[in-house]
C-alpha positions in Angstrom: 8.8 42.5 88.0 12.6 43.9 88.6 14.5 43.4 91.8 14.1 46.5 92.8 10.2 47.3 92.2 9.7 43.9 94.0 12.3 44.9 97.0 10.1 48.2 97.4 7.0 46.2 97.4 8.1 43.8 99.9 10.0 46.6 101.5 13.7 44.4 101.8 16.9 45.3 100.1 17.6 44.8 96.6 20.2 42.5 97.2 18.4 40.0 99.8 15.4 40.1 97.3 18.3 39.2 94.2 19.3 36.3 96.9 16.1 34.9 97.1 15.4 35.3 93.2 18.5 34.0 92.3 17.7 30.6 94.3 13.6 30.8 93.2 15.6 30.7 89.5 18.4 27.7 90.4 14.7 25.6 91.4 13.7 26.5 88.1 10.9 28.6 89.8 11.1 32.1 88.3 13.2 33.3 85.1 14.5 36.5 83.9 14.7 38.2 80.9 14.8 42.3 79.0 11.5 42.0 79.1 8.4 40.1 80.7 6.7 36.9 78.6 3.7 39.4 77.3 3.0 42.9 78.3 5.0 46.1 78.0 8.6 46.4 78.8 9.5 48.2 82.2 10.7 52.0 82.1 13.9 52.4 81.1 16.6 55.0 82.2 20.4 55.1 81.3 22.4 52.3 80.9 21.6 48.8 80.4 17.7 47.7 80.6 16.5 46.2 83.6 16.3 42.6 84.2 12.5 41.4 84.7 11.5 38.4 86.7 8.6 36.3 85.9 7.4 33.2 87.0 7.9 29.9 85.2 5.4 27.0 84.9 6.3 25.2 87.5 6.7 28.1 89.8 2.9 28.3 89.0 2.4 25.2 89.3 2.8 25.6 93.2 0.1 27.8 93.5 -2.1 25.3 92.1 -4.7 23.4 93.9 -5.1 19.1 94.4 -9.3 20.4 93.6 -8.2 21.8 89.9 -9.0 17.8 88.6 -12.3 17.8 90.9 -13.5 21.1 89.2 -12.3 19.8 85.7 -14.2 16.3 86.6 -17.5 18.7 87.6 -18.1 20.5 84.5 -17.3 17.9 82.4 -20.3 16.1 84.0 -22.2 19.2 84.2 -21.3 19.8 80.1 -22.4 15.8 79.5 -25.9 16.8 81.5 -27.1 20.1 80.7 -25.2 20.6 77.6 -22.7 23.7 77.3 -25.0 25.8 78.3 -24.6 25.1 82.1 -20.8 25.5 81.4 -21.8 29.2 80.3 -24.3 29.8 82.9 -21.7 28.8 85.6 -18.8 30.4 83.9 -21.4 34.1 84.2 -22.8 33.1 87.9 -18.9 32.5 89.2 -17.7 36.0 86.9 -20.9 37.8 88.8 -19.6 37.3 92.3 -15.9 38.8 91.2 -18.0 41.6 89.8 -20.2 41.8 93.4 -16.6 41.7 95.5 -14.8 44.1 93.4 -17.3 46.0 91.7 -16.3 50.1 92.5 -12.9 49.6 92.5 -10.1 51.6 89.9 -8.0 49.7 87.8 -4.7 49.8 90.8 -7.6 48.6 93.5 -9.0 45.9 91.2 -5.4 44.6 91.0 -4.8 44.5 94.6 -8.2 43.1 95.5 -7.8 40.7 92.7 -3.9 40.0 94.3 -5.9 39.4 97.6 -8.1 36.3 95.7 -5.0 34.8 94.8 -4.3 36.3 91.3 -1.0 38.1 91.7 -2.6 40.7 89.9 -0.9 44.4 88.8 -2.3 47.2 87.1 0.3 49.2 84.4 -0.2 52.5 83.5 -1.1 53.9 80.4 2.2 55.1 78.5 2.2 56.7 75.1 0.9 54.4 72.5 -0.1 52.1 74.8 -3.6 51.2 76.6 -3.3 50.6 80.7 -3.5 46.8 81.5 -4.7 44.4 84.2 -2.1 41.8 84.5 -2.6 38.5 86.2 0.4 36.5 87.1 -1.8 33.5 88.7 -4.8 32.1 87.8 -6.4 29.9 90.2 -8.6 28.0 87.9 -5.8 28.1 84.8 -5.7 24.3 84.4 -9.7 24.3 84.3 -9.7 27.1 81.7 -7.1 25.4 79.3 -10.5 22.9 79.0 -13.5 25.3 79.6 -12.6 28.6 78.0 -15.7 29.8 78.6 -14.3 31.0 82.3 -11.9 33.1 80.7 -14.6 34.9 78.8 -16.9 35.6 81.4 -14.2 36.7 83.8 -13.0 39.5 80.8 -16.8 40.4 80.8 -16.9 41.2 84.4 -13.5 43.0 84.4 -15.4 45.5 81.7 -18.0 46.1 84.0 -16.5 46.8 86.7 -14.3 49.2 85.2 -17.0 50.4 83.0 -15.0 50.0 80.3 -14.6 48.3 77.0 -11.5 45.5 77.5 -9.8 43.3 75.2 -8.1 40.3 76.7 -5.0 40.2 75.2 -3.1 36.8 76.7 -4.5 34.2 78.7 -2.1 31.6 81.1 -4.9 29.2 79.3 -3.4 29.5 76.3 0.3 29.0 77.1 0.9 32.6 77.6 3.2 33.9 80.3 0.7 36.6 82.0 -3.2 37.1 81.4 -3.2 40.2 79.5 -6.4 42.4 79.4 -5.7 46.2 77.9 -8.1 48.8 78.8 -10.1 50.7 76.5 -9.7 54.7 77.2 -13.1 55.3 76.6 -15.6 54.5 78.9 -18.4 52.3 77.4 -22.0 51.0 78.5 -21.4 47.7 80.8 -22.4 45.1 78.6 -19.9 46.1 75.8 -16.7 44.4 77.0 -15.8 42.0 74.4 -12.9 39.2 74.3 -10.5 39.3 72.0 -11.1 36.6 69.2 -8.0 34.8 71.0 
């Protein structure tokens, strides 16, 4: 996000909000760049393109929970059990109850209800050539993912449905990527065609 978008969200001046970034970026927190890690580039106007923030790995890294190695620890022994299978079936059961908490929302109130559960979520607009997006700068089980991908795909699944559309997850923080990226098909589809992408 730029200094100003984020000082209008947080409704401060753009120079106490370039204060705080500035020392979130000397902790090696956030980072800045023309454009963010994945997504589209901000609008641009005259002069010289805006500076983006984004956070860095370890400024998710504070987000993260002590439980992530617990969780980790739990599928592995539910995988060793009941084979991948239970991995799946849990992946779908915990992807069903984002769907039952979100489910009727737009792509902007998915974002912010998704922002509420702790995923620092945004929505971006379609602009020409482009699909709109559901950005997640957080992902409170990231660590968990990077070993059980299958929460990733479930989770994309469920984002389809409830937008009743066909999505494509573009980028996943379990991968190494900056942002999970999931564009949004313009055409609305039957529920149980969201697909993820073969990333």
């Amino acid at each position: 996000m730029t200094a100003p978008a984020l000082a209008e969200r947080l409704e401060l001046s753009v120079q106490g909000v370039r204060r705080h970034l500035e020392h979130l970026q000397d902790e090696g927190l956030v980072d800045l760049s023309e454009r963010p890690p994945f997504g589209p580039a901000p609008a641009r106007g005259r002069g010289r393109p805006p500076k983006v923030y984004y956070l860095t790995e370890p400024g998710r890294e504070v987000f993260e929970k002590a439980y992530d190695d617990l969780a980790a620890e739990a599928l592995r022994f539910m995988a060793a059990r009941g084979g991948e299978e239970q991995v799946a079936a849990f992946a779908e059961h915990r992807a069903r109850s984002l769907e039952e908490r979100y489910t009727g929302t737009d792509l902007p109130g998915l974002a912010e209800a998704m922002t509420a559960d702790g995923f620092a979520a945004t929505a971006v607009e379609a602009k020409a050539g482009e699909l709109p997006q559901l950005c997640q700068h957080h992902c409170p089980v990231g660590h968990v993912a990077e070993e059980f991908p299958q929460l990733c795909e479930a989770e994309t699944a469920a984002i389809g449905r409830i937008l009743g559309r066909h999505v494509i997850r573009l980028a996943t923080i379990a991968h190494g990527d900056g942002v999970c990226t999931t564009a949004i098909a313009p055409d609305t589809v039957a529920s149980g065609d969201s697909r993820k992408a073969a990333r």
